[in-house]
N, C-alpha and C positions, 0 to 999 in steps of 0.2 A: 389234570385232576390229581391233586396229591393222596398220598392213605395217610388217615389218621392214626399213629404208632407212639408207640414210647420211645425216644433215640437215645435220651440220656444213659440209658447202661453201655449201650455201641459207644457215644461218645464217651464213656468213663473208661470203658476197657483202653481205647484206643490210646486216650490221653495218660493214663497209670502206663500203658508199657511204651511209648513213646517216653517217658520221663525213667522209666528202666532202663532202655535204649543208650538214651543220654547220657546219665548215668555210669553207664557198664564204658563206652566209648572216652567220659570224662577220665576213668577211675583205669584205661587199661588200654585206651586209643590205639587197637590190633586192627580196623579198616582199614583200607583203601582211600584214597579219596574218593574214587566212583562207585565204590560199594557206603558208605557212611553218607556221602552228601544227597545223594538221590535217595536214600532210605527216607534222611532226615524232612528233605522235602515232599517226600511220599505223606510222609503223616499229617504234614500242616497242610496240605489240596486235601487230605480224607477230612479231617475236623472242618476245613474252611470249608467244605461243600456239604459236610453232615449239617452246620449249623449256621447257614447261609443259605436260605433260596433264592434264587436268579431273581427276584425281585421283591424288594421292603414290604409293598403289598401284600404280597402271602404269609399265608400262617406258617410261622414258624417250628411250626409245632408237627407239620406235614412231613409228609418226603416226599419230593416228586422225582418221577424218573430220569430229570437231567440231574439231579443230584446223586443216584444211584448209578448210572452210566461213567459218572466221574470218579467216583469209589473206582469203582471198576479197574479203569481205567489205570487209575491212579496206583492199585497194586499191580496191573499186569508190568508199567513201565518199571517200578521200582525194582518188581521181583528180574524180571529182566536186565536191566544194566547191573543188577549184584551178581548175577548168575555169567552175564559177560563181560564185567570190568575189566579182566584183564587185554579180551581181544579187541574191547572198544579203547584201551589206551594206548594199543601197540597198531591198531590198522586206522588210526586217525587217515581220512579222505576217503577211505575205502568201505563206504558202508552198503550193505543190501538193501531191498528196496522196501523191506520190513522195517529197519533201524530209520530210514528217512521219514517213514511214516510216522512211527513211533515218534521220533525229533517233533515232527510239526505236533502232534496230539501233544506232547509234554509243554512245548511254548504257547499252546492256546488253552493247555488249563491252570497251567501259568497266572497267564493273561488273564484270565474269566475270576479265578479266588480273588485275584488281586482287584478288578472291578469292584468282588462283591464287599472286599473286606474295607480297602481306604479310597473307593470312590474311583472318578475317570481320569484324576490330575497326572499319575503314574504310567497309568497303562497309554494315555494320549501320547505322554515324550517317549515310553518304550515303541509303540507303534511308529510313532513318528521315524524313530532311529533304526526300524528295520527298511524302510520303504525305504530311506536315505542309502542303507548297504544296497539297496537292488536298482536304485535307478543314478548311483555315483555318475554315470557318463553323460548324463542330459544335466547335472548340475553344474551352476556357476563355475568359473576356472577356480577362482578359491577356494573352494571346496569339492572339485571334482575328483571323484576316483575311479578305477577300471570298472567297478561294481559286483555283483556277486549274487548267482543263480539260487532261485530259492531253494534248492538242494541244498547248498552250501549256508543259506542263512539258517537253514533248520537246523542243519548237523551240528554246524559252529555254536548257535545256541544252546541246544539240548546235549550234543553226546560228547561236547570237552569239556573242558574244567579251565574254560576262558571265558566264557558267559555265565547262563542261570547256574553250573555248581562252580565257580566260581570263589575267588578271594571273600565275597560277603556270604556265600552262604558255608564257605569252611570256618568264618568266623560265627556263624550262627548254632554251625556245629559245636563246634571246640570248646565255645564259652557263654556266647550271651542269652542261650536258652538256660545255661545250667544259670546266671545271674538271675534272670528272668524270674527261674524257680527257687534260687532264692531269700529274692524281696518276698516273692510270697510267702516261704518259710516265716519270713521273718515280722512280718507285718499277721502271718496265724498264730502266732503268739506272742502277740504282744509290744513289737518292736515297735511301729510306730507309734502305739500308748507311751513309751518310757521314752523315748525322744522327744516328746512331747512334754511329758513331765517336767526331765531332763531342764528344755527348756525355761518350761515356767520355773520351777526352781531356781534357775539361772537368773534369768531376768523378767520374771514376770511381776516384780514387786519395783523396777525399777520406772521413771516416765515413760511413760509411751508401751510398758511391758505387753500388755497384746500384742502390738505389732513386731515387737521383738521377740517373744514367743514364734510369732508366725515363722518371721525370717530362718529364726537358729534351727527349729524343726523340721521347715521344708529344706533347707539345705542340708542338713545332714538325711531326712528321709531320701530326698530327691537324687541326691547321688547316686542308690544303690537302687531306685523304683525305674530309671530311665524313662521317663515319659511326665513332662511338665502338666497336661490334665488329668492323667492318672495322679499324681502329686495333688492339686487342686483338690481334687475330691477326698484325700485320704488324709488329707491335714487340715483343707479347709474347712469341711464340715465342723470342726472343730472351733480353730480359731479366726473365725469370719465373724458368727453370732458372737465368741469372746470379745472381739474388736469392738461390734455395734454396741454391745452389751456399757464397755467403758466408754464411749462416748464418739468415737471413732465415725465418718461418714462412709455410710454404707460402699459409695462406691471406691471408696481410699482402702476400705478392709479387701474389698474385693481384688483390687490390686494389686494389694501387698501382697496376696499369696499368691495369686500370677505371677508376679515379677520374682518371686520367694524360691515358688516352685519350678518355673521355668531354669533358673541359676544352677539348682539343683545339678544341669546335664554336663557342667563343665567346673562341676565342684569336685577337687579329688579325694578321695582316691579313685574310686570308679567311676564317676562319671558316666552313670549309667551304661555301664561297659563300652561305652564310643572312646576311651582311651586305648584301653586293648585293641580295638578296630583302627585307629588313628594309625595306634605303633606298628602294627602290619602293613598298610600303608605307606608309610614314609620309611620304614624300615629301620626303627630304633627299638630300644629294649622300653615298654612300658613303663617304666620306673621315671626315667627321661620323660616321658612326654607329661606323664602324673606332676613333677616337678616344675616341669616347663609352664604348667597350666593354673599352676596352685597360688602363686604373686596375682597374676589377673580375677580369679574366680573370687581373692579375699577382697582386693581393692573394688569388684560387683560389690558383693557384701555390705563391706564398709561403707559405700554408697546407698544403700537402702537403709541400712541399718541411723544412718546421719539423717537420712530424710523424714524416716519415720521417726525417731525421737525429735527433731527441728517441728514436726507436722504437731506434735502432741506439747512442746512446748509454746508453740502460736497459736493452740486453741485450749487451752489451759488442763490439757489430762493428761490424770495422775497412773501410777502403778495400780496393781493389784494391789488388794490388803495382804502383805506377807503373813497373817496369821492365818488365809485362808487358802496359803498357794503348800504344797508338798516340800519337805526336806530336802537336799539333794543328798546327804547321808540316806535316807529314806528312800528317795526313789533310788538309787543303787542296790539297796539291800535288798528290794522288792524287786527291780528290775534289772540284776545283773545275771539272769540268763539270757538275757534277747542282746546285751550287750558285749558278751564272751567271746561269739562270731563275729562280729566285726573288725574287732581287737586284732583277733585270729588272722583274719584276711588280712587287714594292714600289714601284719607280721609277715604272714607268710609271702604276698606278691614283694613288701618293700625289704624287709628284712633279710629273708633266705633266698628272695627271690625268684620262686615257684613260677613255673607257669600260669598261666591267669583260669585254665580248665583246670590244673591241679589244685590249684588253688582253690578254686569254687569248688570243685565236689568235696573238699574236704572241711573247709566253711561250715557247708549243706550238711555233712556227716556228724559235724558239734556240733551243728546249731539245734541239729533232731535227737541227736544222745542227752544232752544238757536239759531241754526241751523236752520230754520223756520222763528224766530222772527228778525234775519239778515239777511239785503239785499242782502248782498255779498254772503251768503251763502244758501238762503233759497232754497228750492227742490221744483219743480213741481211735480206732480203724476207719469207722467215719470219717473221719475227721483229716486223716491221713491221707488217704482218697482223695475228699474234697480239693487239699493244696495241692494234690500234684494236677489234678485235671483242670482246675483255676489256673497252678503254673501253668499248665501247656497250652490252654487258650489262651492266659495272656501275651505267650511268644509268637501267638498266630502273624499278628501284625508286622510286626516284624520278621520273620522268616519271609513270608510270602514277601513281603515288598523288597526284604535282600533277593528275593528269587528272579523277583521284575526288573531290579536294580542293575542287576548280572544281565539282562537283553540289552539294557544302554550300553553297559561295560564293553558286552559283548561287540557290540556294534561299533561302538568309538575302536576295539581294536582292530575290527574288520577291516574296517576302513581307511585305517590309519586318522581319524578327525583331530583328536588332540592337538598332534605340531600345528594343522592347520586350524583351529580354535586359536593357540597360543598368538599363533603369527596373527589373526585379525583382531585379536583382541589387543595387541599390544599396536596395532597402527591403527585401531579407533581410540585407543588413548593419548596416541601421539608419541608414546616412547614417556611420558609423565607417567609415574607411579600412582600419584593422587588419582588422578581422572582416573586409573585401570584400578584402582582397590574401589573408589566408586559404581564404576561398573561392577565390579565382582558383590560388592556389598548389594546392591539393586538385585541381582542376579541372584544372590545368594536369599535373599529375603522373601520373592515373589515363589523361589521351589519350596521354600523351608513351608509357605503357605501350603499348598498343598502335598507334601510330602512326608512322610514320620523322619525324626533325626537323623536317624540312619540312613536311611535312602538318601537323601537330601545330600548327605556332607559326600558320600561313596559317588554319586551323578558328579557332585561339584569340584570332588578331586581328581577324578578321571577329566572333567568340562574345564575349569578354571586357573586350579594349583599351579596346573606348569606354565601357563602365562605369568604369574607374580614371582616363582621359579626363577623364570627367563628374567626378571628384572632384577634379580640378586637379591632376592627377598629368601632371606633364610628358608630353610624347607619346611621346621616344625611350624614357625610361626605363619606361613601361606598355610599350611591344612588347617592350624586355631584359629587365621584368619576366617574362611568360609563356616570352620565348627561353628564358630561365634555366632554368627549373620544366620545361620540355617537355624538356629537351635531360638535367637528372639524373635523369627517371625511369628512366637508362639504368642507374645504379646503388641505386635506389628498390625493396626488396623489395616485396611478395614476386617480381616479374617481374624486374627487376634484371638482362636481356641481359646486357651488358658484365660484370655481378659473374659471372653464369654460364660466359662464353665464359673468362673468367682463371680463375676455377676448376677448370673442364676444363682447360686449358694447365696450371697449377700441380698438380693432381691434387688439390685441397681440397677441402673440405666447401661445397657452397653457402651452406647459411646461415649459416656461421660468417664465408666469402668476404665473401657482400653483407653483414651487418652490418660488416664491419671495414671495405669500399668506405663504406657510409652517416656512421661516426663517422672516415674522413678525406676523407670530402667534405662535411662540414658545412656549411664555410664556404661552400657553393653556396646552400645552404638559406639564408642568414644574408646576405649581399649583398644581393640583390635587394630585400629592406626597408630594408636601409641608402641603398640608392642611390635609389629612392622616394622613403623619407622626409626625405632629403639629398643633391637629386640635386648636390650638389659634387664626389662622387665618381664621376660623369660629364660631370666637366667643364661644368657648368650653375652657373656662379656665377663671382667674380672670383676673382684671382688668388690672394689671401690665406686666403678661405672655400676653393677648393678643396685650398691647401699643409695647410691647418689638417685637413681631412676625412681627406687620404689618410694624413696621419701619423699621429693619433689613430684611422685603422682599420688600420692595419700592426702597431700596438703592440694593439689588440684583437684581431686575428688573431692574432698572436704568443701574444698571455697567454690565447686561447682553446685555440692548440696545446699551449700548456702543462700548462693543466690537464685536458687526455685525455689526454694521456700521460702526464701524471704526474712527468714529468719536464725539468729545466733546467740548472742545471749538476750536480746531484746528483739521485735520485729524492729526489719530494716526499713528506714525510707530507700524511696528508689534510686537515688544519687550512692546509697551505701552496697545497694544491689551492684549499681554497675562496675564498683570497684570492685567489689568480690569475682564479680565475673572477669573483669580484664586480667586479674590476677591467676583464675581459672585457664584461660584459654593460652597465656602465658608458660605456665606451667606445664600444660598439654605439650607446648611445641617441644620437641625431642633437643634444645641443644642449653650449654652451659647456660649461656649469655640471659638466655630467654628465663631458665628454671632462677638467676639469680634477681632479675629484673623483677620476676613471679613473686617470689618469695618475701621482697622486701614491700611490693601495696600490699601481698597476703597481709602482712606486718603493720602496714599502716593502715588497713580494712577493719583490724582487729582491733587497735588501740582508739580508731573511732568508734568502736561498738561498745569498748569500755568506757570510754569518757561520753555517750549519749546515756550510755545505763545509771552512771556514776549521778548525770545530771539529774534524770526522770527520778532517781532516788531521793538526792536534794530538792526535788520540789514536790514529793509525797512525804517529806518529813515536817 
C-alpha cells in the first residue's frame, strides 16, 4: 500500500543538486574515482526509485516502501564508500563482512532500477554474466574458467572500479551527463526551433524540402540529443505533419525521421557523446575518432538525402512556397544565441582541444549567460529548475544502464571470457572476415534491440571488438563497426523503436513505417564493411587512396539510391534499375579494378537515362 504524497519537490531538490554535483566535478574534477563515481550513481538509483515503482501498474504518484528502503539504502552505500574510498582502493580482497554486504545490496539495486527503467533485455545478459563468473568450472572447455565465490563476485562488482564504477560510469561522470544537460539547455531555449528553421531556410523551398528539412534538422539535432526516439519526437512532431502536409506518404514521412534521427548518433561532432566514450575505449584522443567517423555519417546522409529527393521527384512534389518558409539572414539574427554554443564546443574540443567535461561545462556556462542576456530567450528560476531536473532525468537511462553495463564488464574481466569469445568467434567464422563481421553485425543488431547506445556498443566492445581486432581489422574502424550495427537496430524490424515512435507521429502503419526506415537506411547496413574492408573511408590511408575511396562510395551511394527508388532524372524501367545497381554493388567492392569497372556502367547507366529523357521529351513535343 503506497501514501499518497507530493514527490516532485524530493525529486527536484535531488535532480538541481545532482546537476550541482556535476557541474562543480565538470568545472574542478578534485574526486576520487570512488568518491565521484558512486556519488554519481547514488543519485540516478534515488530518482530511478523516487520515480519508478516496482511495477507500471502502480500509481505513480505513490510511494511505497520498497522505494523508500531503496533511498535508503542508496545513501547509506554512497555516503559509505566516500567516507572509505581511500581504504576500499588500497585493501582491494580484503573486505569486512559489512563491505560484502554492502557489495551485494549495491548490485541488486543496480539490477532492480535498471529493470524498472529499460526493461528485462539488460539485467537478463548482466545476470546471465554473473552466474557464468560462479559456475566457470562446470562449463564447456571453451569457455571454462576456475570460477569465483559469490564473495568475490559481489566485491568485484560493487567495491572496484573494474565493474558497475567502472570505464562507463566514469564516462557518465566526466561528460555525458553534463552533455545530457546540455541538449536540454539547448533545446530550453530554443535550439531545436532554429535548427529547424535553419533547415527549412536551407532547403525547404527546394524538391522534396520537407523531407530535407527532416534530414538536415535531425542530424544536426540528433548529434548532440544522443538518443534516435528522443530525436523522433523533438523534430518529428514537427516535420512529419510538414511531410504529409506536402504530399509525402504518411508512412515515408515517418521514416525519414527514424532513419534522420537515428544517423543523428554517429553524426560529428558529438555523436551523442558515444565519441568521447569510443575514444576512451580504443584509446585515442576524440578528435580522431570525431574525424574518423565524419566521411561515413556524410555518405548516411547523402544517401537519404538522394532518396528523399528521387522519392519526391517519382511522385511529382514540389518544395515549400519560399515566400512562406524564414530567411536564413533572419533566422540567424533571431536565433543566434542557441547557436553561439555549439560553435563554442566545436572550437573548444576540435580546436584548442579541451577535454570533452571542460568542454561541456563551459558550453553549458555560454549557453546559460547568452541565454539570460536575451530577451527572447532568457529563463526565470522556474524555468531554470525545470532543465536541470528534465537534464537529470533524462541522464537517468543512461547512467543506470552504464551501471548494469559495468556487471557484464565486470564479469568478462573476471573471467577472462573476451580471448575466449575472440577465439570462438573467429573459428565459427572460419578464420573469413566476411562471415565473422556477419556474425558481429547479427550480434550487434539483436543487443542494439533491446539495449540503449551506450550499453549496447560498451557489451559489444568488451564481447566482439577484439575478435575483428584479431583479424587485423583496424582498431577504430572494429568499435565504428559494432557503433554502427547497435545504434540502426533503432530502425531494425521487427523492434524498430524509432520506425515505431514516427509512425505513431505520422499515424502509419508500423510495418509498412519500419520496412520504408530499413530500405532508406540501407546505406547504414552497407558502410561499415566498406570502411572495414577499406578503411580509407575512415581516413586510414594517404591522401590519394582516401580522395579515390570517398569518391567511388558517393557515386555507389548515389547509384544504390537510385536504383530503390527507381528513379533519376526520369523513373527507371527495370533493365535500367539493374544497371544502376551492378554498377552500385561494383563500387561497394573495396579494390581499383572493381571502383573503375563501377564507374564506367555508373557512366553508361546515366547516359541511358539521358537519352530515355531526351526521347519521352521528343514525343511530348
Amino acid at each position: 500500500m503506497g501514501i499518497k504524497c507530493n514527490k516532485k519537490p524530493v525529486i527536484t531538490v535531488v535532480a538541481v543538486i545532482w546537476c550541482i554535483f556535476q557541474l562543480y566535478i565538470g568545472f574542478f574534477g578534485v574526486l576520487a574515482p570512488m568518491e565521484q563515481r558512486p556519488i554519481h550513481v547514488a543519485f540516478a538509483l534515488i530518482l530511478t526509485y523516487l520515480t519508478k515503482p516496482i511495477s507500471k501498474k502502480l500509481d505513480s504518484e505513490k510511494l511505497y516502501i520498497d522505494q523508500i528502503i531503496a533511498v535508503i539504502l542508496s545513501v547509506v552505500f554512497a555516503v559509505y564508500m566516500y567516507t572509505h574510498a581511500m581504504e576500499l582502493s588500497l585493501n582491494i580482497g580484503m573486505y569486512t563482512q559489512f563491505e560484502v554486504i554492502l557489495a551485494a545490496i549495491v548490485l541488486i539495486l543496480v539490477i532492480e532500477a535498471c529493470r524498472r527503467l529499460t526493461g528485462v533485455g539488460l539485467i537478463a545478459i548482466g545476470i546471465v554474466f554473473l552466474i557464468y563468473a560462479y559456475v566457470g568450472p562446470y562449463m564447456p572447455d571453451a569457455i571454462r574458467h576456475p570460477g569465483a565465490s559469490l564473495t568475490k563476485i559481489f566485491t568485484f562488482s560493487a567495491l572496484t572500479t573494474e565493474s558497475i564504477f567502472g570505464t562507463c560510469i566514469d564516462c557518465c561522470v566526466t561528460f555525458i551527463f553534463l552533455f545530457v544537460l546540455y541538449a536540454k539547455l539547448l533545446e530550453k531555449t530554443g535550439g531545436g526551433q532554429v535548427f529547424i528553421d535553419v533547415a527549412c531556410s536551407l532547403v525547404g523551398h527546394v524538391r522534396g524540402g520537407p523531407a530535407k528539412v527532416a534530414v538536415v534538422a535531425s542530424g544536426l539535432f540528433g548529434s548532440i540529443s544522443g538518443s534516435a526516439v528522443a530525436n523522433v519526437v523533438g523534430t518529428g512532431t514537427f516535420t512529419i505533419p510538414l511531410m504529409k502536409r506536402t504530399g509525402y506518404r504518411a508512412e515515408f514521412a515517418g521514416a525519414v525521421e527514424a532513419v534522420a534521427s537515428s544517423g543523428g548518433q554517429f553524426m560529428p561532432p558529438i555523436m551523442g557523446a558515444s565519441a568521447f566514450l569510443i575514444a576512451e575505449i580504443v584509446g585515442i584522443p576524440y578528435w580522431t575518432v570525431a574525424a574518423c567517423a565524419a566521411v561515413p555519417a556524410i555518405l548516411y546522409y547523402l544517401a537519404v538525402f538522394f532518396m528523399v529527393d528521387f522519392e519526391a521527384g517519382k511522385t511529382g512534389l514540389t518544395g515549400m512556397n519560399k515566400a512562406e518558409l524564414p530567411r536564413t539572414r533572419d533566422v540567424l539574427k533571431k536565433g543566434w544565441p542557441s547557436l553561439v554554443s555549439p560553435v563554442v564546443l566545436i572550437v573548444l574540443l576540435a580546436g584548442l582541444q579541451w577535454s570533452p567535461a571542460k568542454s561541456a561545462v563551459w558550453s553549458i556556462a555560454i549557453a546559460f549567460v547568452i541565454c539570460m542576456l536575451h530577451k527572447d530567450t532568457r529563463m526565470k528560476p522556474k524555468q531554470i529548475i525545470e532543465t536541470m531536473t528534465e537534464g537529470a532525468v533524462g541522464a537517468l537511462e543512461t547512467t543506470v544502464a552504464c551501471a548494469a553495463v559495468g556487471i557484464v564488464v565486470g564479469s568478462i574481466t573476471l573471467t577472462g571470457l573476451a580471448l575466449k569469445l575472440s577465439s570462438l568467434l573467429i573459428t565459427a567464422s572460419g578464420g573469413n572476415l566476411v562471415i565473422l563481421m556477419v556474425l558481429t553485425m547479427i550480434a550487434c543488431v539483436i543487443m542494439g534491440m533491446g539495449l540503449p547506445t551506450v550499453a549496447c556498443y560498451v557489451v559489444l566492445a568488451s564481447m566482439v571488438a577484439p575478435a575483428l581486432i584479431k583479424m587485423d581489422v583496424v582498431p577504430i574502424a572494429a568499435h565504428l563497426f559494432i557503433f554502427y550495427f547497435g545504434i540502426i537496430s533503432a530502425i531494425t524490424p521487427p523492434v524498430a523503436l524509432a520506425s515505431m515512435v514516427g509512425a505513431g507521429i505520422a499515424k502509419a502503419d508500423f510495418v509498412k513505417c519500419s520496412l520504408q526506415a530499413l530500405k532508406l537506411g540501407l546505406s547504414a547496413f552497407i558502410l561499415p564493411f566498406m570502411f572495414v574492408m577499406n578503411p580509407a573511408l575512415i581516413l586510414q590511408g594517404n591522401v590519394l587512396e582516401v580522395l579515390q575511396c570517398i569518391f567511388t562510395a558517393t557515386v555507389g551511394i548515389l547509384s544504390m539510391s537510385i536504383t530503390l527508388e527507381g528513379f533519376f532524372l526520369e523513373k527507371l524501367p527495370v533493365w535500367q534499375r539493374v544497371i544502376f545497381g551492378v554498377a552500385a554493388i561494383t563500387l561497394i567492392i573495396p579494390e581499383t579494378i572493381t571502383d573503375i569497372i563501377g564507374l564506367a556502367i555508373f557512366i553508361v547507366a546515366v547516359l541511358l537515362q539521358v537519352a530515355t529523357r531526351k526521347k519521352k521529351k521528343a514525343a511530348l513535343a
